[in-house]
N, C-alpha and C positions, 0 to 999 in steps of 0.2 A: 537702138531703143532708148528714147528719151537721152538723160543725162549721163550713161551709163558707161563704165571702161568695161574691158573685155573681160576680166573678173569678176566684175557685180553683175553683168551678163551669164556667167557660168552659173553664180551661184541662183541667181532668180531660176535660171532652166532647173537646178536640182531642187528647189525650197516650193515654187510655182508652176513648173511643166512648162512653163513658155518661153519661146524664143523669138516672138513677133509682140506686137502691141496686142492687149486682148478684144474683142465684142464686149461693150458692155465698161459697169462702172471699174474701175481701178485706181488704185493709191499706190504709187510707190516710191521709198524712204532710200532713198542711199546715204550712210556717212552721218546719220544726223538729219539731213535736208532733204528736202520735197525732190524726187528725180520727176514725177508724173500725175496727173491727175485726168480722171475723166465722171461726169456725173452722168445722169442721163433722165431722162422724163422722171423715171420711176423709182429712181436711189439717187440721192443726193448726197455728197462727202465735202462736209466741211472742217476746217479746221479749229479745235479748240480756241474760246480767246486768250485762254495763257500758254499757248503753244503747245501742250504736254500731249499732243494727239489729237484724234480724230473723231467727228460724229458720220454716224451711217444711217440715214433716215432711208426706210423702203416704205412707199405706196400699201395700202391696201389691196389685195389683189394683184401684188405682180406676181407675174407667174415667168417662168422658163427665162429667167436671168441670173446672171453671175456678179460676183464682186470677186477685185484680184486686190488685196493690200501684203505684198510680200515687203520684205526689210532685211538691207543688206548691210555689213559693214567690211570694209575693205581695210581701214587704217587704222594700225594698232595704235592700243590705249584710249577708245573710243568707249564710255559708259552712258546710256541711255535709260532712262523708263520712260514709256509710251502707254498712254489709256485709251484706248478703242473702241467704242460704243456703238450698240448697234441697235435701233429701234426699228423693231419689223413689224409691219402692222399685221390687219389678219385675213386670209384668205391666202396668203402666199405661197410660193414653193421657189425658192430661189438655191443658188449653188455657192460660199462664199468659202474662199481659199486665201490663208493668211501662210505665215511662216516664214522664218528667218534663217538666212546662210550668212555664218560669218569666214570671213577669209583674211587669219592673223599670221605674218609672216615677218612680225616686231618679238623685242621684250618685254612690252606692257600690255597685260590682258585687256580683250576686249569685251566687252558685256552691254547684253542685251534686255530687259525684262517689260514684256509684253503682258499689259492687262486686258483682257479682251471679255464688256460683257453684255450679255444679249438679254434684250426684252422684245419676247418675240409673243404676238399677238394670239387669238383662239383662230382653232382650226390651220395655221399654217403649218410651211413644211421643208424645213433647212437641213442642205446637207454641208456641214465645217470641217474643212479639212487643213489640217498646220502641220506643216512640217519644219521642221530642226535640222544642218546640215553644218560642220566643221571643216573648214583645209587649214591649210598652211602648215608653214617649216618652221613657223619662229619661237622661241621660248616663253612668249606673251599666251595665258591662259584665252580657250573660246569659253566663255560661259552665256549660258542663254535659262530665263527665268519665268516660263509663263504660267501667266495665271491665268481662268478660266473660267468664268463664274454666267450662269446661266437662269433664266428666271420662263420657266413655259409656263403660259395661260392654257385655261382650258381648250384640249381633244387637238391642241398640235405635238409636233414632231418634228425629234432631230437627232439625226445621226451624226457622228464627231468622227474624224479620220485622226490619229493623234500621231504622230511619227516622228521618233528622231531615228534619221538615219545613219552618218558616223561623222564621229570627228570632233564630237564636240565632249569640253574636259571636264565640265560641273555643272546641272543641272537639277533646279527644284521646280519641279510640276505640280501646279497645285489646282485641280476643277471642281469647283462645288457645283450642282446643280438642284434646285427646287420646280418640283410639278404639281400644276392642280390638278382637277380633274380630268380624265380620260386621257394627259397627256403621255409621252413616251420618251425613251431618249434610248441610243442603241452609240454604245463606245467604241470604238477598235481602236488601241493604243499594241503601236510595233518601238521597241525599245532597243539597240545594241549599241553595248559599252565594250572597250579595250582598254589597253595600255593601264593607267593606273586613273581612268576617269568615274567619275561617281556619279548617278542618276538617283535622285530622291521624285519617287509621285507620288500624289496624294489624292486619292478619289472623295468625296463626299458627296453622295445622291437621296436628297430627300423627297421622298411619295407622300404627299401630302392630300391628294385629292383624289376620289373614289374612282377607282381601274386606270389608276396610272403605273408606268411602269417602266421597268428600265431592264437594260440588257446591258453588261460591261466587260468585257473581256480584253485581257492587258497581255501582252505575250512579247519576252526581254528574252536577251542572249547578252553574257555576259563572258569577257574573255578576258585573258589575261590577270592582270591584277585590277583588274576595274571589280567594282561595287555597288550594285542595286537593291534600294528599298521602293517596295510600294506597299503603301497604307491605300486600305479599299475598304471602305464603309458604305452600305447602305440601309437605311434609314425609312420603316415604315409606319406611317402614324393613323394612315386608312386601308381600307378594303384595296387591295395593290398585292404587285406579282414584280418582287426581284430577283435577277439573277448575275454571280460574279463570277469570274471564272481567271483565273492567272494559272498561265504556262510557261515556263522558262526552261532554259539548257544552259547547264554552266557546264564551261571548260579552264580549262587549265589552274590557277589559281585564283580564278575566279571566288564573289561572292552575294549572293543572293539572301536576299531577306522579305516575306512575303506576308503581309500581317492584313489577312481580311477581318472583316468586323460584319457583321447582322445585328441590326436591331428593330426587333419589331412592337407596336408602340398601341397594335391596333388585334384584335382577334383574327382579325380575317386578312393580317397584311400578310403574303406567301413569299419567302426569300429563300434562297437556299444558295451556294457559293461550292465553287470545285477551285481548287486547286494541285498542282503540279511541279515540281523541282528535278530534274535529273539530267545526265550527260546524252552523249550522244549515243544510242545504241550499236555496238560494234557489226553489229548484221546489216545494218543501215551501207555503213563504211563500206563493206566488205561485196556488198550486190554490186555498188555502183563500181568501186574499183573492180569490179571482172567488166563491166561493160566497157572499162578502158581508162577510165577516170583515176588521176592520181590519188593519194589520200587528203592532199591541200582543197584539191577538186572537189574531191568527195564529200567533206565538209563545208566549200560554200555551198553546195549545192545543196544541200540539207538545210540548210541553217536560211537561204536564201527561201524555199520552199515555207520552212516554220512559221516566219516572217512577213507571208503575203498577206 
């Protein structure tokens, strides 16, 4: 695949799902430098004039197409920031999947921080999915830094996949997002931490325009001496209907810190927020191990379930 070693091939399969070139438009980054590029009638990807990233121009009206811009780094001591831009016209429904795997097997950390932000037009309809993924053996830090920033015009829609899945040592997630009228945004953020790595996210979702609304639900497993905060605010200035929700399971000596925030700005803006902190239920452990399942078992298997 393109410019790719059998590494940045591993990690593009964990960060993007793919193992072949994809249909459709694609960007992809190894190392720093361009591995791939495809445009196509209806999404154009060009590259910044001062290299620092990429533009992502979509047609009005495209419908049932995809964008793949994953980002790999393989060699340590490699630090980047990349700006992403994404201008979606309107009538759309398109599928765009970002996310970076880094794989550090040096003593110099490698870092990555992705700003990615969308101006997506009225009436479309986006679903963004980024994933996060860490290997290697080496003493060099994976850090990975995205930012998230979203602008919906009136009565569209977009749903966010947000996922780090393991491996990676320091992370600050930061997604703001502003809605006008009738528009929506619906979040799934899957989060787990080990060893002694720390995850900072930070949500900010403002309702600014009449029957917008948002749906955000954040759900972390935090183990070992690893450490999670998420900050979750949402923000109502008009007639609008929000909802948060964070669910975590800490183990071992884990630790969790969960600080939602409601503000409403307007009589009629509805928010209301749940949250959740606790271990694993020992009944949980104990069904599965009679079905045969050791207790190591029995624990992924819970924690992997939590997590879908």
């Amino acid at each position: 695949m393109f410019k790719l070693d059998e590494i940045q091939r591993r990690l593009i399969a964990e960060v993007a799902g793919l193992h072949k070139v994809p249909i459709g438009a694609y960007n992809f980054r190894a190392n720093s430098q361009l591995a791939g590029r495809n445009s196509t009638a209806n999404i154009e990807i060009s590259s910044k004039d001062d290299g620092s990233g990429i533009d992502i121009r979509i047609k009005d009206g495209t419908k049932n197409e995809s964008v793949h811009i994953p980002v790999v780094l393989s060699a340590s001591g490699i630090k980047e920031t990349v700006y992403n831009d994404f201008y979606i016209g309107e009538n759309c429904d398109v599928v765009i999947v970002a996310g970076c795997g880094i794989d550090n097997c040096g003593n110099q950390d490698s870092e990555h921080d992705g700003i990615h932000r969308f101006f997506v037009g009225k009436n479309s309809k986006i679903k963004y999915v980024e994933k996060h993924y860490g290997s290697g053996d080496g003493a060099g830090q994976r850090i990975l830094n995205p930012v998230t920033e979203v602008s919906l015009n009136d009565d569209s829609f977009m749903e966010m996949e947000m996922v780090q899945i393991k491996g990676v040592d320091s992370t600050k997630r930061v997604t703001t997002a502003e809605l006008k009228a009738g528009a929506k945004i619906i979040v799934r953020e899957r989060l787990m931490t080990h060893g002694a790595q720390k995850a900072f996210s930070t949500y900010k979702i403002t309702l600014d325009g009449e029957n917008s609304g948002a749906d955000v639900v954040s759900r972390g497993v935090a183990k070992e001496k690893s450490y999670q905060k998420l900050d979750l605010c949402v923000i109502g200035n008009a007639p609008c209907n929000g909802h948060t929700e964070c669910d975590s399971i800490i183990m071992d000596e884990g630790k969790i810190l969960a600080v939602p925030s409601l503000e409403a700005n307007h009589v009629d803006a509805v928010l209301f927020h749940e949250a959740a902190i606790g271990k694993i239920a020992g009944d949980q452990l104990i069904k599965l191990m009679t079905l045969g399942l050791t207790a190591q078992e029995a624990e992924e298997q819970i924690i992997s379930g939590f997590l879908k």
